[in-house]
Every structure is written in C-alpha cells, then in structure tokens.
Backbone as XML, in Angstrom:
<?xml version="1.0"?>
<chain id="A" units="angstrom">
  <residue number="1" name="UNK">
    <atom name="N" x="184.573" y="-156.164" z="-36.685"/>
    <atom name="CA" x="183.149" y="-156.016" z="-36.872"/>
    <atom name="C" x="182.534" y="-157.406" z="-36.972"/>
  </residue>
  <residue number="2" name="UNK">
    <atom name="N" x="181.889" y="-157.757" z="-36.126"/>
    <atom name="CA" x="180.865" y="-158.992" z="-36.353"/>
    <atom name="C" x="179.751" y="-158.753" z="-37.400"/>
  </residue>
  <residue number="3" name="UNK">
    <atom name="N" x="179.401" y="-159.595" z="-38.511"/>
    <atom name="CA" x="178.799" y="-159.514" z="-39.217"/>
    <atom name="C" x="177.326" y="-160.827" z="-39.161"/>
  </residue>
  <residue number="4" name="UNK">
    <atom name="N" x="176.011" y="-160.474" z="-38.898"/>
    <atom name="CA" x="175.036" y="-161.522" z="-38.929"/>
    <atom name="C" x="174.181" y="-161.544" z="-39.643"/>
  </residue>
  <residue number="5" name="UNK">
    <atom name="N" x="173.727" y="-162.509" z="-40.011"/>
    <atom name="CA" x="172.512" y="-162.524" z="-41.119"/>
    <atom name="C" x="171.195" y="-162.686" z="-39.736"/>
  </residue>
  <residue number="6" name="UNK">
    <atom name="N" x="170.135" y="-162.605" z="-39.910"/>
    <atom name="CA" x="169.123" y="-162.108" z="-38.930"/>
    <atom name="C" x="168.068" y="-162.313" z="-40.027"/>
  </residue>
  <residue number="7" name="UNK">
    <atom name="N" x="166.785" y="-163.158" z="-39.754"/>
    <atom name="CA" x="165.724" y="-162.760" z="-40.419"/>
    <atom name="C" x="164.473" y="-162.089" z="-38.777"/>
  </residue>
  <residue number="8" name="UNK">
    <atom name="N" x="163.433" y="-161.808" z="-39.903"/>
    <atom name="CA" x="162.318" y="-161.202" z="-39.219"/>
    <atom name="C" x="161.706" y="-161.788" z="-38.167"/>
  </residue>
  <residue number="9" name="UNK">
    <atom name="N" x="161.503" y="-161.256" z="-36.754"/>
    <atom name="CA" x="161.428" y="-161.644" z="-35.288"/>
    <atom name="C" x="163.048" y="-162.242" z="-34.821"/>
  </residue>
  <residue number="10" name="UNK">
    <atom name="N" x="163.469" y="-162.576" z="-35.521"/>
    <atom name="CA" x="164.925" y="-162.897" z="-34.632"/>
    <atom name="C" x="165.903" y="-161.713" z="-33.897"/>
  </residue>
  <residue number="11" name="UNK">
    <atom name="N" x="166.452" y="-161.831" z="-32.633"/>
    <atom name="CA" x="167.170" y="-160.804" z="-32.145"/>
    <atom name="C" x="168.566" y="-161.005" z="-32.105"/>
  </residue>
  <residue number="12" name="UNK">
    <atom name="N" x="169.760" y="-160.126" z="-31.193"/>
    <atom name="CA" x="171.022" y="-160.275" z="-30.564"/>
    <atom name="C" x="170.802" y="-159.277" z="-29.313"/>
  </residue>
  <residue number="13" name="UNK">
    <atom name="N" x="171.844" y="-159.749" z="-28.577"/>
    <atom name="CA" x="171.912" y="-159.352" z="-27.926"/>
    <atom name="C" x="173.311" y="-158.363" z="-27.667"/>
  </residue>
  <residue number="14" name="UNK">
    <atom name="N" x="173.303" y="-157.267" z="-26.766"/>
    <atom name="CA" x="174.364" y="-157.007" z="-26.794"/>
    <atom name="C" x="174.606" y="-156.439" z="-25.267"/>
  </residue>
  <residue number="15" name="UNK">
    <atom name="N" x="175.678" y="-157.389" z="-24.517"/>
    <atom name="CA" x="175.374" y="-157.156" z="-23.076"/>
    <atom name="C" x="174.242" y="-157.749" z="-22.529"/>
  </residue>
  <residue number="16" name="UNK">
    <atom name="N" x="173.510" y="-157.615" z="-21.399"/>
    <atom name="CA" x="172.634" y="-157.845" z="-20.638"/>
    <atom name="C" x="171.355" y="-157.416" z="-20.947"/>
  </residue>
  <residue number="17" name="UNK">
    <atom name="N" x="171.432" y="-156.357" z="-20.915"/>
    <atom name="CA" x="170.920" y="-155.677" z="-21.161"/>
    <atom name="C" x="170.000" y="-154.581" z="-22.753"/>
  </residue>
  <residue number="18" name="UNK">
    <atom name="N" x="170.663" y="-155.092" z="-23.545"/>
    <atom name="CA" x="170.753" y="-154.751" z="-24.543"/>
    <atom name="C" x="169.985" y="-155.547" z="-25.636"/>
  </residue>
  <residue number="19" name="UNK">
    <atom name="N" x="169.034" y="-155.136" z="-26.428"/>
    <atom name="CA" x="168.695" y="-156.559" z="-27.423"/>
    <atom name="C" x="167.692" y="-155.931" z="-28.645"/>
  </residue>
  <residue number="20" name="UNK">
    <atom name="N" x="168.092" y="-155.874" z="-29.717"/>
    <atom name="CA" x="167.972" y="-155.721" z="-31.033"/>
    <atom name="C" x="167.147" y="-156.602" z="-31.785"/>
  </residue>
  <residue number="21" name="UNK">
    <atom name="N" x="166.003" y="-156.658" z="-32.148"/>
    <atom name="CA" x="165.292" y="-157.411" z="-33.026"/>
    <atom name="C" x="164.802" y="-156.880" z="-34.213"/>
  </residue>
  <residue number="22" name="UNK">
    <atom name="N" x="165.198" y="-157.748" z="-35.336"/>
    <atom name="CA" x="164.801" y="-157.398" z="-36.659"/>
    <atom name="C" x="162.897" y="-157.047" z="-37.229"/>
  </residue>
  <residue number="23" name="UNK">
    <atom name="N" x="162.825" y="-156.344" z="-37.068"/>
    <atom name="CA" x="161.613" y="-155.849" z="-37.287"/>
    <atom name="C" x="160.866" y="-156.450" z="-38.644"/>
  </residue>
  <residue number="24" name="UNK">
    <atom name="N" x="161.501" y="-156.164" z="-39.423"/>
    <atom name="CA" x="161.302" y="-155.981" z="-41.176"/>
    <atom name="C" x="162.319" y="-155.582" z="-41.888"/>
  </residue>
  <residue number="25" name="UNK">
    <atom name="N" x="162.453" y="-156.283" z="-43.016"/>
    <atom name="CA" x="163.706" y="-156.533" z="-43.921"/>
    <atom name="C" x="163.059" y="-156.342" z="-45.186"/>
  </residue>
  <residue number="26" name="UNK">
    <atom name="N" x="163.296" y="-155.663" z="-45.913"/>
    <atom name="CA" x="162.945" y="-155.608" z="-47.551"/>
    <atom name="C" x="164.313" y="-155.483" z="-48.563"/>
  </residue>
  <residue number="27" name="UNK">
    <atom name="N" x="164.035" y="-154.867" z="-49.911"/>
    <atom name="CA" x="165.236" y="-154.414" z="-50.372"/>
    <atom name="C" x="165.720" y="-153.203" z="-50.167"/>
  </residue>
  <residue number="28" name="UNK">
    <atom name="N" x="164.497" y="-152.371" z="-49.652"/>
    <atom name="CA" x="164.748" y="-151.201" z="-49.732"/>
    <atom name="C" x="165.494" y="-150.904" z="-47.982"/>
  </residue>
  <residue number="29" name="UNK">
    <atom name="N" x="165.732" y="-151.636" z="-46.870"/>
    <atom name="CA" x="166.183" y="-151.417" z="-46.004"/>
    <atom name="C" x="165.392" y="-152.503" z="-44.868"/>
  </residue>
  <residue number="30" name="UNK">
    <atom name="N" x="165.960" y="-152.139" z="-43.981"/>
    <atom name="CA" x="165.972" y="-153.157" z="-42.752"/>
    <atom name="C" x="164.908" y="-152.407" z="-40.968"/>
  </residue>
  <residue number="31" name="UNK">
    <atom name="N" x="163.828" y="-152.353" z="-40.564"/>
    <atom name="CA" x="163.831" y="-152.188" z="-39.275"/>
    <atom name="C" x="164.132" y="-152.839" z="-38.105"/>
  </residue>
  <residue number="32" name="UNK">
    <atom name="N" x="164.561" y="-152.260" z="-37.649"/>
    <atom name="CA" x="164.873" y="-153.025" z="-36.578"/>
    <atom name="C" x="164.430" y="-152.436" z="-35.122"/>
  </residue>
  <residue number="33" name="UNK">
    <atom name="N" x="163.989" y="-152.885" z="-33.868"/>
    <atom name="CA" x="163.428" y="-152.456" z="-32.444"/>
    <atom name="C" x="164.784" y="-152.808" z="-31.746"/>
  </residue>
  <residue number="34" name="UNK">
    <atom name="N" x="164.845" y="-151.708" z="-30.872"/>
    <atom name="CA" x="166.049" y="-151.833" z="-29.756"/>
    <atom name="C" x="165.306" y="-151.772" z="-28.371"/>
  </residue>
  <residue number="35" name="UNK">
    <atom name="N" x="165.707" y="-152.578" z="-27.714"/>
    <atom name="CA" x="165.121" y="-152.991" z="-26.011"/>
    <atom name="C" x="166.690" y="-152.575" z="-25.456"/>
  </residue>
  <residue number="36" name="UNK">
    <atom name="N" x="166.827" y="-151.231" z="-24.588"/>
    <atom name="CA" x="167.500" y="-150.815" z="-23.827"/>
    <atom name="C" x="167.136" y="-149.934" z="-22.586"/>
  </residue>
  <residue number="37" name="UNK">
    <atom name="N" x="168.004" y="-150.041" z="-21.330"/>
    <atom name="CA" x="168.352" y="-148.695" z="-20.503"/>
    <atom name="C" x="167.483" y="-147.867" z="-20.709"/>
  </residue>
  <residue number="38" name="UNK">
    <atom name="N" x="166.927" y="-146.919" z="-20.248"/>
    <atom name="CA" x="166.347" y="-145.915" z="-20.507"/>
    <atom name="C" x="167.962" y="-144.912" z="-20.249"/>
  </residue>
  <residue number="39" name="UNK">
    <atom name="N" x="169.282" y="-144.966" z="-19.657"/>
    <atom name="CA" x="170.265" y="-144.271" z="-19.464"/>
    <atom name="C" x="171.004" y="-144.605" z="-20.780"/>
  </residue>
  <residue number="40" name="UNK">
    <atom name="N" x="170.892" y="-145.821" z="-21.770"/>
    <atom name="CA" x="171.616" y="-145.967" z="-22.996"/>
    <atom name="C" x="171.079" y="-145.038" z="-24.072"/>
  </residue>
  <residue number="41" name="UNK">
    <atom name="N" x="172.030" y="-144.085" z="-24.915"/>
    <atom name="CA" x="171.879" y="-143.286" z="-25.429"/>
    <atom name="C" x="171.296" y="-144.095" z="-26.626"/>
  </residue>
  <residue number="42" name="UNK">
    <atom name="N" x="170.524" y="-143.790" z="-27.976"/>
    <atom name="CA" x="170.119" y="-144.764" z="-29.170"/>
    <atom name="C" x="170.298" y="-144.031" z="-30.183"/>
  </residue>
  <residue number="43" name="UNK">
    <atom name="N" x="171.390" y="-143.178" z="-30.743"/>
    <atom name="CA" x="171.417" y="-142.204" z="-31.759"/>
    <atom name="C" x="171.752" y="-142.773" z="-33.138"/>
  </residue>
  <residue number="44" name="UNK">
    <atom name="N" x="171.288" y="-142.284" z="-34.235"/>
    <atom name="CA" x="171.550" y="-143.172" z="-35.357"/>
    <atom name="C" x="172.538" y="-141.984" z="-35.735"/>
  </residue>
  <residue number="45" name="UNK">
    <atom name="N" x="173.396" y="-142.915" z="-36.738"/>
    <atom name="CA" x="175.090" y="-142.285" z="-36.779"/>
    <atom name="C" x="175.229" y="-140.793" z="-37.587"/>
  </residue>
  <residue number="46" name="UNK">
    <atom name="N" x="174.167" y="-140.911" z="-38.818"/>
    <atom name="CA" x="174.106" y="-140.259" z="-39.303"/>
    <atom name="C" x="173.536" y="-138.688" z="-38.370"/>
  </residue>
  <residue number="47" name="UNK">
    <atom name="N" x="173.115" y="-138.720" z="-37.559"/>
    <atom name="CA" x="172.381" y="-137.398" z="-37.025"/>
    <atom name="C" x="173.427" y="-137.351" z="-35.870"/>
  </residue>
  <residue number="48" name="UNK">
    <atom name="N" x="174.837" y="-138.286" z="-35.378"/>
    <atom name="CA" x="175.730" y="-137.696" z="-34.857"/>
    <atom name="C" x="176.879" y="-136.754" z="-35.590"/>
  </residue>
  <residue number="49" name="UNK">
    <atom name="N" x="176.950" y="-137.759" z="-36.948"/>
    <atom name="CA" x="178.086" y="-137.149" z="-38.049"/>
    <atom name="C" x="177.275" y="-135.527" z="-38.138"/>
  </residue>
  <residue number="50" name="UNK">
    <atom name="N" x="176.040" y="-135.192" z="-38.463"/>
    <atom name="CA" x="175.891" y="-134.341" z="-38.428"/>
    <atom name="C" x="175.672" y="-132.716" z="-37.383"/>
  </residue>
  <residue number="51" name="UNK">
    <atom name="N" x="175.196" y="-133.316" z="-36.164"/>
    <atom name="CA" x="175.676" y="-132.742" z="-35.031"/>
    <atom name="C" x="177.195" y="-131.618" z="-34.924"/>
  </residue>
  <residue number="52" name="UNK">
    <atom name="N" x="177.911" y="-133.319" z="-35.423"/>
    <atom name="CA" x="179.538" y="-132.956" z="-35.072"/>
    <atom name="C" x="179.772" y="-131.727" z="-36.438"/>
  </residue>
  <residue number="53" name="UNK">
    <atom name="N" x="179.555" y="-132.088" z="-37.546"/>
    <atom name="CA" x="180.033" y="-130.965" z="-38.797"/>
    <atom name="C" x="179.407" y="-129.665" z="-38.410"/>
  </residue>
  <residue number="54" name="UNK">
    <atom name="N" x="177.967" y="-129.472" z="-37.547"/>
    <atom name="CA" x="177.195" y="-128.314" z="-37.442"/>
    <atom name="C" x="178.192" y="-127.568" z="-36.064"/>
  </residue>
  <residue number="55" name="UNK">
    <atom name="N" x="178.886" y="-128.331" z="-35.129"/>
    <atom name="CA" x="179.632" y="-127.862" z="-34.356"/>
    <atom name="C" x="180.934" y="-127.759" z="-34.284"/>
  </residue>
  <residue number="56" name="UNK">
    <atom name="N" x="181.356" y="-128.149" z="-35.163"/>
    <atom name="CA" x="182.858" y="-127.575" z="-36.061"/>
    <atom name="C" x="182.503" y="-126.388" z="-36.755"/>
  </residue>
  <residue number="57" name="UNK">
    <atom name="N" x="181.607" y="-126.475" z="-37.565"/>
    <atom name="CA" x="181.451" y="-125.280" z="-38.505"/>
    <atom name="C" x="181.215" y="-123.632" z="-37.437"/>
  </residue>
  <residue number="58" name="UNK">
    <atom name="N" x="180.087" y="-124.060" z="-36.284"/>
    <atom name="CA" x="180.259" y="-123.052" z="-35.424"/>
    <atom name="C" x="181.412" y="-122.632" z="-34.675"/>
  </residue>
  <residue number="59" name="UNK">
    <atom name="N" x="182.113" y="-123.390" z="-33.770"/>
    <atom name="CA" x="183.459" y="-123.129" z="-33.477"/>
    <atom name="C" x="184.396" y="-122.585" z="-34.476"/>
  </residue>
  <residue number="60" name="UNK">
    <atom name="N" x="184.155" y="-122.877" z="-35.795"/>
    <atom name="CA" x="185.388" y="-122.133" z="-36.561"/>
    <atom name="C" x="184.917" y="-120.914" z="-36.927"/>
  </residue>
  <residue number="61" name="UNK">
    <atom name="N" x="183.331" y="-120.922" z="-37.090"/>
    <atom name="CA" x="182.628" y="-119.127" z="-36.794"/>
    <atom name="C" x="183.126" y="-118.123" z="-35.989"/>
  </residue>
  <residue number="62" name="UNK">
    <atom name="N" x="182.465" y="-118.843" z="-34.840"/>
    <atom name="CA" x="183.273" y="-118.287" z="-33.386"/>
    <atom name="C" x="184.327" y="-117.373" z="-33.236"/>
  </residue>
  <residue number="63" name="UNK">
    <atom name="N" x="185.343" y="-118.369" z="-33.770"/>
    <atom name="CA" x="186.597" y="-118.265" z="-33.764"/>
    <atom name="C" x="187.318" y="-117.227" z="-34.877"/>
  </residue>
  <residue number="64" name="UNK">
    <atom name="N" x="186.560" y="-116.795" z="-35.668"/>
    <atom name="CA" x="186.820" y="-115.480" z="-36.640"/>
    <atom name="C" x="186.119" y="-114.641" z="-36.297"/>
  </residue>
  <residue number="65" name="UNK">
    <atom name="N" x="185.670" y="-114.778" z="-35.845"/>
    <atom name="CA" x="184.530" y="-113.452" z="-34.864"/>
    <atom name="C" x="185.481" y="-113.005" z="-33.978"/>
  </residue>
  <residue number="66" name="UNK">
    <atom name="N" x="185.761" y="-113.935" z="-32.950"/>
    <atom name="CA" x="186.927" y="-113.559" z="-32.013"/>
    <atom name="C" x="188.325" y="-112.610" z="-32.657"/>
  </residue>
  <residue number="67" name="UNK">
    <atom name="N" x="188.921" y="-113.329" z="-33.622"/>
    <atom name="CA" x="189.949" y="-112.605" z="-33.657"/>
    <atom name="C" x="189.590" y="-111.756" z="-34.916"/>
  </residue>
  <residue number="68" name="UNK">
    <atom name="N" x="188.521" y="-110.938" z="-35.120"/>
    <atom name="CA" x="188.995" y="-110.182" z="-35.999"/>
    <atom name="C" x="188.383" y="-108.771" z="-35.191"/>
  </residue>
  <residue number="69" name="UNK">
    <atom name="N" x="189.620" y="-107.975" z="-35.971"/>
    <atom name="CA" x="190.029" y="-106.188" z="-34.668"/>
    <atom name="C" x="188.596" y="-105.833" z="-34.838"/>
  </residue>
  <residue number="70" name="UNK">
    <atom name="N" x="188.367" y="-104.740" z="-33.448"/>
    <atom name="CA" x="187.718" y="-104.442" z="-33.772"/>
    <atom name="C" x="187.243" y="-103.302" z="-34.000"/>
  </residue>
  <residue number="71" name="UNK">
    <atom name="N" x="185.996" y="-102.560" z="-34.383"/>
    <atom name="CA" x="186.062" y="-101.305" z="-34.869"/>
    <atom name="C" x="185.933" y="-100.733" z="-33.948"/>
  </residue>
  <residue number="72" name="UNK">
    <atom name="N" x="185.840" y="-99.230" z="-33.525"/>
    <atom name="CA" x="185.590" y="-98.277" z="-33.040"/>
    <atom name="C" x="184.773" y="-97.205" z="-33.902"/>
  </residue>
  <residue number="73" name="UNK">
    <atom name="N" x="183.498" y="-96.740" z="-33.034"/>
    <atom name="CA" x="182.999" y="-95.987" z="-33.864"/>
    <atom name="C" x="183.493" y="-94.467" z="-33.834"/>
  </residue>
  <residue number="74" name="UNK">
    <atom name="N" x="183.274" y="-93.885" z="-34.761"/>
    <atom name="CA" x="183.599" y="-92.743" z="-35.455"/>
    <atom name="C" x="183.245" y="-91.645" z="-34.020"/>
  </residue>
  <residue number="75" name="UNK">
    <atom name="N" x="184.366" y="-90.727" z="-33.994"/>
    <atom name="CA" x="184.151" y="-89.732" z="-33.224"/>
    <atom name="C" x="183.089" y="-88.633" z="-33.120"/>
  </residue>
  <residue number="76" name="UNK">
    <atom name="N" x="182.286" y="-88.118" z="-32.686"/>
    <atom name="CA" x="181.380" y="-87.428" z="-33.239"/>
    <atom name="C" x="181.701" y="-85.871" z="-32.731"/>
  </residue>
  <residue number="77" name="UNK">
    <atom name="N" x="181.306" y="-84.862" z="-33.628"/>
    <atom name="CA" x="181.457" y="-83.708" z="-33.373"/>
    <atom name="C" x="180.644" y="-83.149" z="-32.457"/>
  </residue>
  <residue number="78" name="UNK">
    <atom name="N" x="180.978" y="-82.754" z="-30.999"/>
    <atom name="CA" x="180.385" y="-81.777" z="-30.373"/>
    <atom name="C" x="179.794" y="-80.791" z="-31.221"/>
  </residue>
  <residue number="79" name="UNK">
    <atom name="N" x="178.204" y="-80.372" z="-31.212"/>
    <atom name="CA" x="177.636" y="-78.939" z="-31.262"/>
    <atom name="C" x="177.355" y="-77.934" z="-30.401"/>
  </residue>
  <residue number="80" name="UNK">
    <atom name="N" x="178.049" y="-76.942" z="-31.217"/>
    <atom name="CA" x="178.537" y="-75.764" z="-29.861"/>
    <atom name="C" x="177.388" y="-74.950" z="-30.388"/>
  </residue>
  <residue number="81" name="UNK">
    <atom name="N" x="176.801" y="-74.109" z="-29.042"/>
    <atom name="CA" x="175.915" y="-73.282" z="-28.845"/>
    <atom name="C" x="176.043" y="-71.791" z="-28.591"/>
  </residue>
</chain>
C-alpha cells in the first residue's frame, strides 16, 4: 500500500488516465474529486462490501427454497350427484 500525505488542490495520479485531487480535508474526513474514463467503474468500498453480503444472503435463500420437498396439495373429494 502506498501511503501519501496530500493537502488541499494537490492531486496523484494513477495511470494515465486517472487523477485524484484532494478536495477538502478536515477532522471529520477528507473529499476528494476523481478525473476518470467514463468506462472506469468509481464505487466506494463500502457499497461493494455491501452489495456482496446482500448477494450471499440471497443465494443462500435461494438455495433453501430449492431444496426443501415439496408439498402437494391435499386431494379433494369428488361431489357425487
């Protein structure tokens, strides 16, 4: 992991293409602007980690749905006339 100290208007680059500038820095957190691709994806990690737990949790839904037997409904009595 490369680690940089960065103040406000300063950038990096990453690739050619790629370039990160520090927006605003406080204590309470950091902005920062990304200049990319319109084809480079920009997802912040947290809303992938969560993605991924919401689609585990469905697949293992799924997947007890699937294997559990299943019923048949109840025979019903012909009424005779």
């Amino acid at each position: 992991m490369l680690i940089l100290h960065r103040r406000r208007s300063e950038a990096l680059r990453i690739g050619e293409s790629i370039r990160i500038v520090v927006l605003e820095s406080d204590g309470g957190g950091t902005r920062l602007g990304i200049e990319a691709p319109n084809d480079v994806a920009i997802l912040r990690e947290e809303i992938i980690d969560q993605v991924r737990a919401e689609n585990l949790l469905a697949s293992q839904l799924a997947r007890s749905i699937q294997q559990r037997p299943t019923q048949e409904a109840p025979a019903r009595e012909k009424s005779g006339s």
